[in-house]
N, C-alpha and C positions, 0 to 999 in steps of 0.2 A: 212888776217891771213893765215899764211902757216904752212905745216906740220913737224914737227921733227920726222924722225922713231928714236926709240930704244926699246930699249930690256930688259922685265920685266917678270921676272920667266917662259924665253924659248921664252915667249911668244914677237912676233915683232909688234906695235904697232905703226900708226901715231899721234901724238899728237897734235892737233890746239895749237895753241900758238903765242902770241904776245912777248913775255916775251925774246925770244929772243935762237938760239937751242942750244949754250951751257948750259945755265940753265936749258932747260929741261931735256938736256941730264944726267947733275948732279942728277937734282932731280931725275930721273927714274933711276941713279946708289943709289940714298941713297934709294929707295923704294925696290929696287931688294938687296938690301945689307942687306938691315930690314927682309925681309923675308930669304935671307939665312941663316943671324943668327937663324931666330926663328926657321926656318928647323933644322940647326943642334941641338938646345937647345930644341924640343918638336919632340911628337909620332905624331904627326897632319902632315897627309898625302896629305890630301884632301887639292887643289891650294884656293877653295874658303877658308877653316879652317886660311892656311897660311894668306890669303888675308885682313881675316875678323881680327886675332890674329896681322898684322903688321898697319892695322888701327887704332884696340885699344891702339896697343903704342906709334902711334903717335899721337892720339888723348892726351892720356896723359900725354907725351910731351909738346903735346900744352898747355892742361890745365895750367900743372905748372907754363908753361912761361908767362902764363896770368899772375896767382894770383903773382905772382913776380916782373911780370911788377906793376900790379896793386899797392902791396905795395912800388915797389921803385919811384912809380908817389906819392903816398900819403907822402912818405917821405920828396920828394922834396917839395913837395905842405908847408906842416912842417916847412922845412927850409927855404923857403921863407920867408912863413910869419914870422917867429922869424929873419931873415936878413932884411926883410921891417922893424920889431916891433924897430929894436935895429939901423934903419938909423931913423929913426924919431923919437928918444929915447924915446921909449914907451916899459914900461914892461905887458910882455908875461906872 
């Protein structure tokens, strides 16, 4: 595993990674891009405040994209079984 430096709120960082360093490089631009917005959008001064407030929205980001995934997998799940019910002409 080798290193990627880049560059997150000033601050120059190597990052272990397998993943590959243009994607880390990306990700450490969307992570540094999260906190400049929320810099310019809040009074929150302090790098941990920014650190902890660009976590929580990407934590919630994530969330959504869970329960979204989660409903369009049950969806499909759904329409399968009504495309399995309706090849083996069975009602649903």
């Amino acid at each position: 595993m080798k290193g990627v430096n880049v560059e997150i709120m000033g601050q120059n960082l190597t990052i272990a990674s397998d993943a590959g360093d243009e994607w880390v490089k990306d990700l450490a631009r969307t992570v540094d891009g999260k906190i400049r917005n929320i810099r310019a959008g809040t009074q929150a001064v302090s790098s941990i405040h920014l650190a902890i407030l660009a976590a929580l929205n990407f934590a919630d980001e994530l969330e959504r994209l869970r329960q979204e995934h989660e409903a369009m997998v049950e969806r499909i799940e759904a329409m399968n079984k009504r495309l399995s019910a309706a090849i083996e002409g069975k009602d649903l």
